[in-house]
C-alpha positions as MATLAB code, in Angstrom:
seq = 'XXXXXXXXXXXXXXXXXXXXXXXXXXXXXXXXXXXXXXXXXXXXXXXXXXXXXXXXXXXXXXXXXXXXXXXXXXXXXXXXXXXXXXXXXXXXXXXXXXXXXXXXXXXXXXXXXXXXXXXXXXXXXXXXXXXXXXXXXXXXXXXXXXXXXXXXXXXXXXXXXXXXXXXXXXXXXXXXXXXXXXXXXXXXXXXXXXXXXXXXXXXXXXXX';
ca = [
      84.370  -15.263  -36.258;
      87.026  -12.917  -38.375;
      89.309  -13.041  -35.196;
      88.406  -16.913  -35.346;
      89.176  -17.083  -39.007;
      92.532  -14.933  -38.250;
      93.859  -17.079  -35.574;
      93.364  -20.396  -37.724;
      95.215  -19.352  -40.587;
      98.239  -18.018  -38.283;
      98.549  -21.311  -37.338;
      98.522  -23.083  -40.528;
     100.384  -20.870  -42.060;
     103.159  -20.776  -39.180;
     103.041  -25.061  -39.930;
     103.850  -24.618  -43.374;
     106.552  -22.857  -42.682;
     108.041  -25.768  -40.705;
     107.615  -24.084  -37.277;
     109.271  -26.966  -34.641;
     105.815  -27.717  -32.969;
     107.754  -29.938  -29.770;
     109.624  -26.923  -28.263;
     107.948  -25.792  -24.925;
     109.206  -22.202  -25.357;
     106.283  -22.633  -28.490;
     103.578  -23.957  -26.243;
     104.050  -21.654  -23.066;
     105.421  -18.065  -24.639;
     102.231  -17.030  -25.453;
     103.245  -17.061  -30.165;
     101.063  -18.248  -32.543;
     103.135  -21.215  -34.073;
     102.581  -24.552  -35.230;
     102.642  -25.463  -31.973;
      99.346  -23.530  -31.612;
      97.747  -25.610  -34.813;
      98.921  -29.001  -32.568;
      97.277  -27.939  -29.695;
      93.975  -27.131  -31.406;
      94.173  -29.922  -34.301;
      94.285  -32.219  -30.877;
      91.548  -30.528  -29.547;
      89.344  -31.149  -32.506;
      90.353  -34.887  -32.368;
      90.003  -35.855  -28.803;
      86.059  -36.377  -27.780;
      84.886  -36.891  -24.148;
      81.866  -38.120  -23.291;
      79.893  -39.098  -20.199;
      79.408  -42.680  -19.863;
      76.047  -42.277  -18.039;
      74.694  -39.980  -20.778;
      75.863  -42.318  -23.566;
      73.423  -45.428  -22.683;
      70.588  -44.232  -21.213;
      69.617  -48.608  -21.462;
      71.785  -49.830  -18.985;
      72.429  -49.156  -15.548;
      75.456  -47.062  -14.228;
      77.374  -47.747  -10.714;
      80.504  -45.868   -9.103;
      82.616  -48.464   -8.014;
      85.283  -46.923   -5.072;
      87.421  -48.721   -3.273;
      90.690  -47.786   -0.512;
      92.814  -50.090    1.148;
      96.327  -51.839    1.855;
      98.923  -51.664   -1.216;
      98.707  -55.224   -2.757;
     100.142  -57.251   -5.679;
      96.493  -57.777   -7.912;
      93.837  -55.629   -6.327;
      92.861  -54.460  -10.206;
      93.078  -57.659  -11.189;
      90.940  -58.559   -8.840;
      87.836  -56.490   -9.096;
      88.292  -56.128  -12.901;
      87.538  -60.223  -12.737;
      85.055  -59.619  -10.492;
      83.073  -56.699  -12.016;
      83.355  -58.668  -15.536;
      81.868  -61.798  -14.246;
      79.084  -60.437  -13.527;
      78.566  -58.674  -16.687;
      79.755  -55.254  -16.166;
      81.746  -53.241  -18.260;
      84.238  -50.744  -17.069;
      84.439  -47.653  -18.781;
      86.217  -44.669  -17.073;
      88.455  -45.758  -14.310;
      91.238  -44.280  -12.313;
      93.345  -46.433  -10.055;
      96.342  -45.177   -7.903;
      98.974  -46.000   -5.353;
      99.145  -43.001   -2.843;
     101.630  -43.916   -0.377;
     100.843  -47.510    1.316;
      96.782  -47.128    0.352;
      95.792  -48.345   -3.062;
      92.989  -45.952   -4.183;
      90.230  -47.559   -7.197;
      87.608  -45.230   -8.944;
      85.239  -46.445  -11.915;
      82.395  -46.169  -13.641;
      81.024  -49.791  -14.112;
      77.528  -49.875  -16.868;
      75.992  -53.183  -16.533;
      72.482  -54.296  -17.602;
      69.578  -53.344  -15.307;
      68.519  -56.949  -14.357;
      72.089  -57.542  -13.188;
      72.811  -54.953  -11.300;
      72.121  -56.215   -8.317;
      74.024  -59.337   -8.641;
      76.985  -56.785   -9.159;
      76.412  -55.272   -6.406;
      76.094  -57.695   -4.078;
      79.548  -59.896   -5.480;
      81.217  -56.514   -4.806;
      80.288  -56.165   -1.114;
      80.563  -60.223   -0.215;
      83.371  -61.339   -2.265;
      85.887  -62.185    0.863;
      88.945  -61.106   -1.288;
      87.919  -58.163   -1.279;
      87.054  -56.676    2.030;
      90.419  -54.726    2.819;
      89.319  -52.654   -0.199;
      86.059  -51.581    1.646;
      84.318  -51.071   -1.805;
      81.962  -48.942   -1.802;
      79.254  -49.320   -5.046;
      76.406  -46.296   -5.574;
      73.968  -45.955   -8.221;
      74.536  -43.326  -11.382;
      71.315  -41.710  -12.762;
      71.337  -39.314  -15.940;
      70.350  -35.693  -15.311;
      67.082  -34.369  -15.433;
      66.035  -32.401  -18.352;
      65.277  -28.626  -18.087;
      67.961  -28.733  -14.706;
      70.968  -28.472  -16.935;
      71.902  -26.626  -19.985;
      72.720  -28.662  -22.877;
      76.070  -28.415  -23.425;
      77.226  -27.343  -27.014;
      81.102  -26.510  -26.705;
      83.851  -28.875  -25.087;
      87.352  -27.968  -24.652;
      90.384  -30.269  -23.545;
      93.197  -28.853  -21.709;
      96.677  -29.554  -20.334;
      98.475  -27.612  -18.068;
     102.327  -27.690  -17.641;
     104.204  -25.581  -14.897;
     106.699  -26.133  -11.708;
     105.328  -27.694   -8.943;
     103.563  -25.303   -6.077;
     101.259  -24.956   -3.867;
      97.791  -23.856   -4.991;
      98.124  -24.364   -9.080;
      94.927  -26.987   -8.895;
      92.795  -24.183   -6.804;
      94.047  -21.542   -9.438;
      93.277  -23.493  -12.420;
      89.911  -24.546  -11.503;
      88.503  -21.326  -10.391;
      89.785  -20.023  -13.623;
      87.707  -22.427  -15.076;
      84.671  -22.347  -12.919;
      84.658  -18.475  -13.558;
      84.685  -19.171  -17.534;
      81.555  -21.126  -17.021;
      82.699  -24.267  -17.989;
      81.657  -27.614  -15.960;
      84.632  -30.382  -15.639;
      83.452  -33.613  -16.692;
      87.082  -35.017  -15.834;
      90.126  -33.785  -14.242;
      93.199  -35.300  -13.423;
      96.691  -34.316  -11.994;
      99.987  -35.893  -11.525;
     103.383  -35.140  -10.898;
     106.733  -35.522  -13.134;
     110.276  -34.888  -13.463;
     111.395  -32.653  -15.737;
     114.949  -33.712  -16.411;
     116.263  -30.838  -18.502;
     115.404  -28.230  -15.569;
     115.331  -30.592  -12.532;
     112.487  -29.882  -11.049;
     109.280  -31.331  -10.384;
     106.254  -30.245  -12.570;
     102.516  -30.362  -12.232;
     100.515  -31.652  -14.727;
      96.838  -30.601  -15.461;
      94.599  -32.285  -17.685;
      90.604  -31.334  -17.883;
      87.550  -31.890  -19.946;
      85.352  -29.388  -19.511;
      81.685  -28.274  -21.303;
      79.629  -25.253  -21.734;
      76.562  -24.245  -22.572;
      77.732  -20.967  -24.561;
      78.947  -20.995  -28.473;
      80.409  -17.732  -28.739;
];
């Protein structure tokens, strides 16, 4: 807690002073700055939540789909997941070379899931996808530990083999469980190179 206490007021205090908190040489030298007060500050803002834990009233389906690159495909199962009276919450959709790739969580009411379902799998438009549509249950209590602590984190660095393996076994060895992690690559004008990017939400069950 004093160390806690300590670290917090660092940061402030290095804000006051009108630290610059956009310089990467703040965010990846390892100083307390107001970069530092940023980072957490946006950790205190951004929540994450599992859609399947939130409404334990309606029903929960993984929506995945692969196929051919084409003009509309997310326009396409959007329309046909809303007809039918499901609501997409998390989603991640993505062009990987000449496949189009589709992953979402879809919470619908009970008495219409099937009818979801079943449009998904017949709709004709939407066979090259080969959409694939599985159930979502909530965990059992007493197999999991509540979680009581969750962290957000981004991670910056040139692109090489192996950083996703490293990062996540650091994280797996902390004892925190990724609700949601994505990468991506950029360009990095200034150095010209190619950087990976790392963002996770992960929970724990510890508070200390």
């Amino acid at each position: 807690w004093v160390a806690g206490t300590s670290l917090l007021w660092t940061m402030i205090l290095s804000a006051m002073r009108g630290g610059d908190v956009a310089h990467a040489e703040d965010l990846i030298g390892g100083a307390i700055t107001g970069a530092t007060l940023e980072i957490m500050k946006e950790g205190f803002n951004e929540t994450f939540t599992c859609p399947v834990e939130l409404d334990p009233r309606k029903s929960h389906v993984c929506v995945s789909a692969s196929g051919p690159d084409k003009t509309g495909w997310v326009a396409l199962v959007a329309r046909a997941v809303a007809d039918e009276g499901g609501n997409v919450t998390h989603s991640r959709m993505v062009r990987l070379g000449h496949e189009f790739i589709i992953l979402m969580h879809v919470s619908v009411e009970p008495e219409k899931l099937k009818t979801l379902v079943k449009a998904l799998n017949t709709d004709k438009r939407l066979l090259p996808l080969n959409i694939r549509a599985s159930s979502l249950t909530r965990r059992q209590t007493g197999t999991y530990d509540k979680p009581l602590v969750g962290f957000s984190m981004k991670c910056v660095g040139e692109d090489r083999p192996g950083m996703l393996a490293t990062i996540s076994e650091r994280v797996a060895n902390l004892g925190l469980s990724v609700d949601n992690i994505t990468t991506e690559l950029r360009m990095d004008k200034r150095h010209s190179r190619r950087e990976f990017v790392v963002s996770c939400d992960a929970t724990t069950a510890w508070s200390d």
